[in-house]
C-alpha positions as CSV (number, residue, x, y, z in Angstrom):
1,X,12.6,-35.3,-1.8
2,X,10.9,-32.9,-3.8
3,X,12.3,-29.4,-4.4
4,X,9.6,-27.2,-3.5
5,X,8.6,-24.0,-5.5
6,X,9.1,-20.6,-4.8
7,X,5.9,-18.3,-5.4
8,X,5.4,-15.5,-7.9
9,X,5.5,-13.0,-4.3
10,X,9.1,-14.6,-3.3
11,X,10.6,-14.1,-6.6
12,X,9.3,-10.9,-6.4
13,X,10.8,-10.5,-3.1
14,X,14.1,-11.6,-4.6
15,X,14.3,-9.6,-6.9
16,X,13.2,-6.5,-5.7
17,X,16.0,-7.2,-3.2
18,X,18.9,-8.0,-4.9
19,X,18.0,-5.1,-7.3
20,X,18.2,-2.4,-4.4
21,X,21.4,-4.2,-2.7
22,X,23.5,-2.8,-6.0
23,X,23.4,0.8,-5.8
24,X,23.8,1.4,-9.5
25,X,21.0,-0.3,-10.6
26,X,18.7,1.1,-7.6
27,X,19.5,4.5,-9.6
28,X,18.9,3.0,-12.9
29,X,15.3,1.5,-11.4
30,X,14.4,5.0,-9.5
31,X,15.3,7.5,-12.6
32,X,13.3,4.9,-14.9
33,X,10.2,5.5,-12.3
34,X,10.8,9.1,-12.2
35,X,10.9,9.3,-16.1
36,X,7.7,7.1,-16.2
37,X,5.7,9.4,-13.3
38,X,6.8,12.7,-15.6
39,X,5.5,11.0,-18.6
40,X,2.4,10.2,-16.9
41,X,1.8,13.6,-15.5
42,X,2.5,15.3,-18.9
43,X,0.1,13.0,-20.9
44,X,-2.4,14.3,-17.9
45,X,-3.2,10.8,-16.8
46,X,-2.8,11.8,-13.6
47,X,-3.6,15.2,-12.2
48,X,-2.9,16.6,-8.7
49,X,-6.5,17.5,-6.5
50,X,-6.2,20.7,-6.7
51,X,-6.2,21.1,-10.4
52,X,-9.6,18.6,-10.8
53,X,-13.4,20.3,-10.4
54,X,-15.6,19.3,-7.4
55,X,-17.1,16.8,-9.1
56,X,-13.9,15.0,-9.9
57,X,-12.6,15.5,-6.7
58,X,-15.7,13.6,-5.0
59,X,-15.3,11.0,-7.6
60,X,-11.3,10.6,-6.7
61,X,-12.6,10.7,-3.1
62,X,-15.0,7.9,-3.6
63,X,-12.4,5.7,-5.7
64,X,-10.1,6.3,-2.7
65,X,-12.3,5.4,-0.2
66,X,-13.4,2.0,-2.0
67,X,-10.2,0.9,-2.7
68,X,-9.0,1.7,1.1
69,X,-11.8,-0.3,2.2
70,X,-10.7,-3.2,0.0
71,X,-7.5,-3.4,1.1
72,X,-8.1,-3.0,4.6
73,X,-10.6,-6.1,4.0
74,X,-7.4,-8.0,1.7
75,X,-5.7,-7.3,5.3
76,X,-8.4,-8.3,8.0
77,X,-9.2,-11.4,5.4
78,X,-5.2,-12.2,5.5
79,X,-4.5,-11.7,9.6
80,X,-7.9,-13.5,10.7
81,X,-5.6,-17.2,9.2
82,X,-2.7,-16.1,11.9
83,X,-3.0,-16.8,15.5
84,X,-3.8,-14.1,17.8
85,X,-1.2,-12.6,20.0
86,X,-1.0,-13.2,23.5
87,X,-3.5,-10.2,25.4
88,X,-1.3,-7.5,27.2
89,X,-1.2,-4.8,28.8
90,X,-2.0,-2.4,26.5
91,X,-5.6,-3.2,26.9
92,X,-6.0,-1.0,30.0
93,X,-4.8,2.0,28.3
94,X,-7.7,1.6,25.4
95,X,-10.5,1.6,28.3
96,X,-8.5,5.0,30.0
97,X,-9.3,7.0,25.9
98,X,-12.7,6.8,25.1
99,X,-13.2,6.8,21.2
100,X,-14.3,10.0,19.7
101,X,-17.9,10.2,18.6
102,X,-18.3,11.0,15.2
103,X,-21.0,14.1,14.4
């Protein structure tokens, strides 16, 4: 029988894993991303909101609002292959809220 191969996501998995069981190199891994994030603030690559004009922040804003939408389409794309669950009883308590209507 054929050994079948593991994908790029479950060695990534792996890894990630056996590199945050070992306590030593979890440090090594987290001061590496902390020195990385300093670097990337320094060199301004990345600057907190409230240090960006208006017009930047309603550009930030719109780049955050696409890329939310994509993801949230990656997800709805990647839950409508699995089965449903089984209905419950929660149901009856979304009819009891109504949904806010926005202005």
């Amino acid at each position: 029988m054929a050994k079948v191969k593991k994908t790029a996501a479950q060695k990534q998995r792996e890894y990630r894993a056996r590199r945050d069981n070992d306590p030593e190199r979890r440090m090594q891994y987290l001061e590496k991303e902390r020195a990385a994030w300093s670097k990337k603030v320094a060199v301004k690559k990345w600057q907190p909101m409230t240090s960006l004009s208006e017009r930047d922040k309603r550009i930030r804003r719109k780049k955050n609002r696409e890329a939310q939408a994509r993801y949230r389409g990656r997800l709805e794309s990647a839950s409508a292959g699995t089965p449903l669950a089984a209905p419950s009883s929660s149901t009856e308590d979304l009819d009891a809220n109504p949904v806010r209507q926005s202005r």
